[in-house]
C-alpha positions as CSV (number, residue, x, y, z in Angstrom):
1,X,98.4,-66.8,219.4
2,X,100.6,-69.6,221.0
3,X,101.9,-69.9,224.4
4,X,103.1,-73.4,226.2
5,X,102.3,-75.1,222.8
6,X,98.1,-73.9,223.2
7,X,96.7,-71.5,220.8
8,X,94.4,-68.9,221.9
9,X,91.1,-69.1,220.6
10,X,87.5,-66.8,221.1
11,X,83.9,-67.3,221.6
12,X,81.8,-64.9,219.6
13,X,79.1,-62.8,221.6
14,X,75.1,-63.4,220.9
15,X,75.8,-59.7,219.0
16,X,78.3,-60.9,216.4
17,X,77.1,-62.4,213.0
18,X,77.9,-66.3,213.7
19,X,76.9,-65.8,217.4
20,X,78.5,-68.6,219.8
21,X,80.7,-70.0,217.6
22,X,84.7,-69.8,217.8
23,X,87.2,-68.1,215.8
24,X,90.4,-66.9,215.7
25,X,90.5,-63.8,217.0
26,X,91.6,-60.4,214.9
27,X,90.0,-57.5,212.7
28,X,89.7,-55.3,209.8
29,X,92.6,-53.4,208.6
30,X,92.4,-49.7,208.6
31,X,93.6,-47.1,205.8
32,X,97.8,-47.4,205.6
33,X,97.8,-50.1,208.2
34,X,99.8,-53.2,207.5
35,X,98.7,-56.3,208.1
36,X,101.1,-57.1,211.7
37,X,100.1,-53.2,212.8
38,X,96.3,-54.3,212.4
39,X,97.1,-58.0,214.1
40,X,99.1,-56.2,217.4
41,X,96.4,-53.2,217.2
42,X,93.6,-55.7,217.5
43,X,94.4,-57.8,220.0
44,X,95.0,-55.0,222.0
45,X,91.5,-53.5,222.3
46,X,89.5,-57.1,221.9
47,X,91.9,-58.4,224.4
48,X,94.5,-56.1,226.0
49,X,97.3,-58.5,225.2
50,X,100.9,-57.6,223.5
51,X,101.7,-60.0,220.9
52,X,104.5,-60.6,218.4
53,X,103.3,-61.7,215.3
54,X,106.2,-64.7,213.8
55,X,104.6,-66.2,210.9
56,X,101.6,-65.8,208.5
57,X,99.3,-68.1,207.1
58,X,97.7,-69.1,204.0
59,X,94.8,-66.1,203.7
60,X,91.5,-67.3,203.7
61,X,88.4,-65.8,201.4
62,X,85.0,-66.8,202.7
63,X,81.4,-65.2,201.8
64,X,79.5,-65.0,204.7
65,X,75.7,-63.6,204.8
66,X,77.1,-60.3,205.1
67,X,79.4,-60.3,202.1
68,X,83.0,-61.6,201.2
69,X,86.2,-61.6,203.7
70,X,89.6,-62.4,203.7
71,X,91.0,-63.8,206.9
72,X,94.7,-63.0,206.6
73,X,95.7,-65.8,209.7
74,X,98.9,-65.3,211.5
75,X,100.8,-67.5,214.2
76,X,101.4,-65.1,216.9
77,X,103.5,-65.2,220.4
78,X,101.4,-64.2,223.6
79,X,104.3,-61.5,224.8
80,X,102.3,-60.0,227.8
81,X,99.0,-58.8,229.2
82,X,96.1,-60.3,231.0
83,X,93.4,-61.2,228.7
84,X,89.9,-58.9,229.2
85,X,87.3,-60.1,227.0
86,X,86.0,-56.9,225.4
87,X,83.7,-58.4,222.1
88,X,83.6,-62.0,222.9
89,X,81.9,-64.3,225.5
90,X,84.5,-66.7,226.3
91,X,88.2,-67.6,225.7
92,X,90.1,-71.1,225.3
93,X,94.0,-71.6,225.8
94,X,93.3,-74.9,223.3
95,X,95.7,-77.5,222.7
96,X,96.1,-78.8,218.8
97,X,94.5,-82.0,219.8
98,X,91.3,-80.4,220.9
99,X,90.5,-78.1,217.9
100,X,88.8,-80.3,215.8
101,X,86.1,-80.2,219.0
102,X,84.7,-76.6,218.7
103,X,81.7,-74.7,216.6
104,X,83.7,-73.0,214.2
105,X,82.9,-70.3,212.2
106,X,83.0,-71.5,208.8
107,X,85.9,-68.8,207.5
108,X,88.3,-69.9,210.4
109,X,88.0,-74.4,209.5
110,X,91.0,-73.6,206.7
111,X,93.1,-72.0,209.2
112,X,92.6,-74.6,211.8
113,X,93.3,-77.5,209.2
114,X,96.1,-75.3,208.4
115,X,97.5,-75.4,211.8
116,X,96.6,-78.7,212.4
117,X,98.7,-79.7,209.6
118,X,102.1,-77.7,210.7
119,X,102.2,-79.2,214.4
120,X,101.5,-82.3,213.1
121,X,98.1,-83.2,214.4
């Protein structure tokens, strides 16, 4: 999620698999949900903020210790809402520059190269 050219970024909890390290964040799709209803329905109840979802990303596969996943990675607009941290410890408004610096979890590296690449860092 974007907003005065800084992309949102999360801190997983000491509960989550991965714990402490930052993602992107998002979730699982549920039965005859597509995948911008999932993205908007997400954010909602890990954040409680709107979003508009504007373009997707190359998908990412990644087996973890708890089996395979596909990260389906969109760039998203921050529309409105005040950000309540409801899984995760922390939260980032990150600029481009700085995302190189974090503990990622391993499935969410492609997406920031990704990004990295299209603003042209």
């Amino acid at each position: 999620m974007e907003q005065y050219d800084r992309v949102l970024v999360t801190q997983r909890s000491d509960s989550m698999p991965e714990p402490s390290r930052w993602e992107f964040p998002g979730g699982k799709l549920e039965p005859g949900e597509t995948e911008v209803e999932c993205l908007i329905r997400e954010i909602k109840e890990e954040l409680s903020l709107d979003v508009q979802p504007l373009q997707r990303l190359t998908p990412v596969r990644y087996t973890s210790s708890s089996g395979p996943i596909e990260l389906i990675p969109y760039i998203c607009k921050y529309h409105h809402g005040a950000i309540n941290l409801v899984e995760h410890t922390a939260y980032q408004w990150a600029q481009y520059s700085d995302l190189t610096q974090y503990d990622w979890c391993p499935a969410d590296v492609p997406i920031v190269e990704e990004l990295l690449q299209l603003k042209g860092h």
